[in-house]
C-alpha positions in Angstrom: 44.6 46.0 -31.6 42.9 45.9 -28.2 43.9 48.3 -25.6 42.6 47.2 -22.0 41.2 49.9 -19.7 41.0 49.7 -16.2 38.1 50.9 -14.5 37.2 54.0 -13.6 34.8 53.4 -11.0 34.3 52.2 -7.8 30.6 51.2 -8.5 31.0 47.1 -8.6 27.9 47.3 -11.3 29.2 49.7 -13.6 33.1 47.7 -13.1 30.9 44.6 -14.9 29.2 46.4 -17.4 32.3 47.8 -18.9 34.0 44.6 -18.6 31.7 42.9 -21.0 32.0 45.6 -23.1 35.6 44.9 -23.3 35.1 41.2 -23.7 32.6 41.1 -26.2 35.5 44.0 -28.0 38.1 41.6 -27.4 36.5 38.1 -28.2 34.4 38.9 -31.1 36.3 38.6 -34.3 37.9 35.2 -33.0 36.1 31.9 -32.5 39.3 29.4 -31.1 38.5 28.1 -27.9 41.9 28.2 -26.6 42.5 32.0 -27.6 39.6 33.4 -26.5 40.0 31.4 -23.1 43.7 32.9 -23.1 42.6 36.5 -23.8 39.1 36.5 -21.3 41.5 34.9 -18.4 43.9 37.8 -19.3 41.4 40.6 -19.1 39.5 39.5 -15.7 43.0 39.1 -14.2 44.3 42.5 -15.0 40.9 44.1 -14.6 38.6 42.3 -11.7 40.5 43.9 -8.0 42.0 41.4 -5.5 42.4 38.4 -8.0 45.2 36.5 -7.4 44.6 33.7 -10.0 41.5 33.3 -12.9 41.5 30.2 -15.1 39.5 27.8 -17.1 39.6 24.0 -16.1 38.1 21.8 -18.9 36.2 18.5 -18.9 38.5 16.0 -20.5 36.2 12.6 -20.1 35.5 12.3 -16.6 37.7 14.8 -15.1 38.5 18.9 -15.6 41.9 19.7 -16.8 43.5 23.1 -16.2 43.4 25.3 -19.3 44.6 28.9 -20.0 44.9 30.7 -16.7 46.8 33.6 -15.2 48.1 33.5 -11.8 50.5 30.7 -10.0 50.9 27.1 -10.9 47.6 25.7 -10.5 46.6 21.9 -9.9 46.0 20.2 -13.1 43.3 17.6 -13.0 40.6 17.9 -10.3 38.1 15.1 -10.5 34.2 15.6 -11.2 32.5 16.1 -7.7 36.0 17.0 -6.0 36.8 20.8 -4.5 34.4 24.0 -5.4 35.5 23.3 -9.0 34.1 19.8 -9.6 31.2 20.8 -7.4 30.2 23.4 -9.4 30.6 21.2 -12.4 29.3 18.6 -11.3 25.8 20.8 -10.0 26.4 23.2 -13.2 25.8 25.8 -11.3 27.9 29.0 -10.0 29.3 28.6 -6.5 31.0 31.4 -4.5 33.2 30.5 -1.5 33.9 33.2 1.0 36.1 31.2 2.7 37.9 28.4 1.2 39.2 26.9 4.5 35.0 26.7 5.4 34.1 24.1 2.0 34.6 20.6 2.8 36.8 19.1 0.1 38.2 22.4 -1.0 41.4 21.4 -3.0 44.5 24.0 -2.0 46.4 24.8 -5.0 47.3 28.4 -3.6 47.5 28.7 -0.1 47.1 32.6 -0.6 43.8 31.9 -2.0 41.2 32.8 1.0 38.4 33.1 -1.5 37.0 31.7 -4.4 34.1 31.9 -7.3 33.7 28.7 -9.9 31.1 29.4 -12.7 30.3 26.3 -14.9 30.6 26.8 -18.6 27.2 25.2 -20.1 26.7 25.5 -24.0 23.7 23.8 -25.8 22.9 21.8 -22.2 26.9 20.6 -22.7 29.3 20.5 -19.9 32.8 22.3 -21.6 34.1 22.8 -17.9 34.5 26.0 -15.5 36.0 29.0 -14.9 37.6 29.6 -11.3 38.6 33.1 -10.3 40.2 33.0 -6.5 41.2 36.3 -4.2 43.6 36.3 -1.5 40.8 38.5 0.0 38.5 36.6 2.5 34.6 37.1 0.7 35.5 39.1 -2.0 33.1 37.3 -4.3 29.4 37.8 -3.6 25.8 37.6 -5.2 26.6 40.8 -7.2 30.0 39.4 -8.7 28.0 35.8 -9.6 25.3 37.3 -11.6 27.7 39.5 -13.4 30.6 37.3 -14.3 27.8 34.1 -15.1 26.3 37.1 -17.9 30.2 37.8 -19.5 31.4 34.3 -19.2 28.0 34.0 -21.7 29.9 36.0 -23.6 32.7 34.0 -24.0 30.9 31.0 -24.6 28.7 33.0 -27.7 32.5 33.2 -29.2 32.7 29.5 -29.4 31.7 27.6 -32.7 
């Protein structure tokens, strides 16, 4: 059984290098999209401070579909190109808002949401959609938190057959 452990540090670096140590623990015997998606969301909610919603949207044709996710209701198609999640999607590359209000098109699913990161989810040169992690904290996601969670969302996608 997994046990999640919360963080004993205040050092932002050494927060995301025990957090993919507890990924890889948690993800590496399974190989179910779904699951793994359900437990990753899971332990970046409960670990990452001043999160107020982490999820997956996936690309479903030509739009991204909400997947597993923890936090409030969220929206549950966004169109390619639309908001920071089809931006990032549609660019494949990570975006970090610090303030949502600020990015043209930014789609409001939670008004407490001040903040947001989107990192794309790229396997094999494939588009499987994006992971959106928003804070009620205005620019609580910065270069730091992108290079980190873009190296354990690789983890997750090395779970995937």
């Amino acid at each position: 059984m997994f046990e999640l452990k919360k963080a004993r540090t205040e050092s932002k670096s050494a927060l995301y290098q025990e957090l993919g140590a507890q990924a890889r623990s948690l993800l590496h015997a399974e190989h179910d999209l779904i699951a793994n998606a359900a437990n990753f969301c899971a332990l970046l909610y409960h670990t990452l401070p001043d999160v107020n919603w982490v999820g997956f949207y996936f690309l479903k044709g030509s739009e991204l579909v909400v997947g597993p996710f923890q936090g409030r209701p969220a929206c549950v198609r966004i169109a390619m190109g639309k908001g920071v999640c089809g931006t990032a999607a549609i660019k494949r590359e990570s975006i970090v808002v610090p303030d949502v209000n600020q990015f043209p098109g930014h789609i409001f699913c939670d008004a407490a949401s001040l903040s947001e990161i989107v990192i794309p989810l790229v396997r094999n040169g494939e588009l499987l959609g994006v992971l959106d992690i928003d804070s009620p904290k205005l620019a609580r996601f910065d270069e730091e938190d992108r290079i980190s969670l873009e190296r354990i969302t690789a983890v997750f996608l090395e779970t995937l057959c």
